[in-house]
N, C-alpha and C positions, 0 to 999 in steps of 0.2 A: 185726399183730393189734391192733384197739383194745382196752384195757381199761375197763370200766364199775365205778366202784371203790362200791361196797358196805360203806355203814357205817351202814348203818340207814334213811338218807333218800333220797329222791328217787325219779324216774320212772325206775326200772331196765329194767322191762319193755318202758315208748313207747322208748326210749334202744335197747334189744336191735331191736327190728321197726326200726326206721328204718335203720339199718346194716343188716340183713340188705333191707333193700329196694332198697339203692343197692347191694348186692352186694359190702359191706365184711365182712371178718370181723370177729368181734367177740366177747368173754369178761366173762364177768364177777369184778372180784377182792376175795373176801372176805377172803383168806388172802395174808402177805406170800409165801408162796412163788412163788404163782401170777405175782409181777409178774415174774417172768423171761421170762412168755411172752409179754408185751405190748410194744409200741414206742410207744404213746400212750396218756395218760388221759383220760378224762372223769371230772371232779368234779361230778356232780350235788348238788343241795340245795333243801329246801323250810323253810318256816318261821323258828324265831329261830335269831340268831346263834349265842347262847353253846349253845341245844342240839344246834346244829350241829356246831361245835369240841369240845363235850364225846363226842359219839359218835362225830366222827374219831377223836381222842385215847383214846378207850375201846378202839377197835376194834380198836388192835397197830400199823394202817396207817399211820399219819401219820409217823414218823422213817423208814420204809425205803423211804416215797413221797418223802417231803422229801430221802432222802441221793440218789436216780436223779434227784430234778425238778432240784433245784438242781446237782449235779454234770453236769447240760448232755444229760443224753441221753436223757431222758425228758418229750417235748412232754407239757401237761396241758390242757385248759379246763377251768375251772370256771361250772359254769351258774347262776342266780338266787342264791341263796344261796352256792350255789360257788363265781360268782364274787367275792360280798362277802366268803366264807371268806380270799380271799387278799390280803386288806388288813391294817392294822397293826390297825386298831382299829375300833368300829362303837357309835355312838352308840345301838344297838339293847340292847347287852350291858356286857359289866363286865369277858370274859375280851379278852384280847390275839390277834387271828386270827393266819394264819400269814406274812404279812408278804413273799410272795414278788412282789408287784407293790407300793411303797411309793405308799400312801394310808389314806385312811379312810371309814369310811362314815356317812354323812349320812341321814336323815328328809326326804323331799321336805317341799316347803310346801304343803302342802292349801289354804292360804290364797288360793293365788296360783291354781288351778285353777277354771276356771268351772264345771265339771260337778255336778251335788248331791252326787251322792256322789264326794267325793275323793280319798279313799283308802282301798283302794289304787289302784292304776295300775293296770288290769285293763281286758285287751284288745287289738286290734290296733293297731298304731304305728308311722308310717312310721319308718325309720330312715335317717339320712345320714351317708356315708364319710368321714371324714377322711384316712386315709392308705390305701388301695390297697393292697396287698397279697392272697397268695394265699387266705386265708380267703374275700375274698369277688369270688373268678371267679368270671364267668360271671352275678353276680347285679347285672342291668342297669335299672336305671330302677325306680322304684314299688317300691322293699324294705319288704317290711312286717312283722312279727315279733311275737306272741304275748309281752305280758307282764301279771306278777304280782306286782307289788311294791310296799311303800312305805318302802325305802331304797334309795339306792344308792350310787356308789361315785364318791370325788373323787381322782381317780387326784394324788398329789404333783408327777406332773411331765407337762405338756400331749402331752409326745412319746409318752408313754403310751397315751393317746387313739386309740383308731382309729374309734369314730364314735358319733354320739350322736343320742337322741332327744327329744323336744320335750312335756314335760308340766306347764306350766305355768309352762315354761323347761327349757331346754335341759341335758341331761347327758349324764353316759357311758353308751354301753351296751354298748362293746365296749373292753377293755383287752387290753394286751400288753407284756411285758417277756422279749427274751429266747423260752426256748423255750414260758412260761407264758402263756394265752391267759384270758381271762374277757368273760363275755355273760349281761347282765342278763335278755333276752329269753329266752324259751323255744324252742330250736330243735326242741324234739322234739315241741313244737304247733302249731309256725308251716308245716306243712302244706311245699309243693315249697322255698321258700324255705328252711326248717330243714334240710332234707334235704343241700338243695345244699350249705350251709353244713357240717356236719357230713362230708358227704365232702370237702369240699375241708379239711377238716382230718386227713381218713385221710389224705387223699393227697400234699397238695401243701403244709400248714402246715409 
């Protein structure tokens, strides 16, 4: 059973339909009880950092997600914000994030973009794989992904890296450490490609 963890932000509802479209099960957890029924999370997130961290931290969720994620038996991704949630720090804010993939987060340079309006980073973008792994079977040639951002994430160590996209120079858009998974892009608007993605993290992450 996926869980959809609910602390105020993000696309809970596109998050619910897509899982039920690929024929995954799927819950949503507002309540620490309820993560007993789950074997994965999704960390969605929209907007700033620190009111991000402030409405995990408010919600009850975050020490009894953090004692399953980091004690190894509870895979997570965290999406847009979700995934920047799981950095040490973020150049957006002031609070300390939760530090389970060690980096920080950065301010693209607008500067360096040719389009007029620069930021954010909004829109489709191809993305390229660095390391191969199960997240992304079956997604062959032309990966394209929905994103919405103007920070992102400078993972501290390049092994970290699983693939990145190209906006004015090249960054992460996918990190991994362990059973902790993060994806700048939006899978749950990136149309068959999010889909795919998303179950092969039911399935096979």
């Amino acid at each position: 059973m996926i869980g959809i963890l609910d602390y105020g932000l993000g696309n809970i509802l596109a998050f619910q339909n897509i899982f039920k479209r690929v024929n995954v099960a799927v819950t949503v957890v507002s309540d620490p009880d309820e993560l007993a029924r789950v074997s994965k999370l999704v960390l969605p997130g929209v907007g700033a950092f620190d009111h991000a961290m402030d409405l995990f931290e408010r919600s009850g969720l975050r020490r009894p997600v953090e004692d399953r994620v980091l004690g190894g038996d509870l895979p997570v991704i965290g999406v847009c914000v979700g995934m920047q949630m799981l950095a040490e720090s973020s150049d957006e804010g002031v609070r300390p994030g939760l530090g389970w993939v060690p980096g920080r987060v950065l301010k693209l340079d607008g500067s360096r973009v040719a389009h007029a309006t620069r930021l954010p980073h909004m829109g489709w973008n191809d993305v390229r794989i660095l390391a191969q792994q199960p997240l992304f079977d079956g997604l062959s040639g032309g990966w394209r992904f929905y994103f919405l951002h103007s920070y992102y994430f400078e993972a501290a160590s390049a092994r970290s890296v699983l693939a990145v996209a190209d906006y004015g120079g090249e960054f992460a858009c996918a990190v991994q450490r362990e059973n902790v998974y993060g994806v700048q892009f939006h899978p749950e608007k990136s149309h068959h490609f999010g889909a795919m993605l998303l179950k092969n993290f039911a399935e096979r992450a």
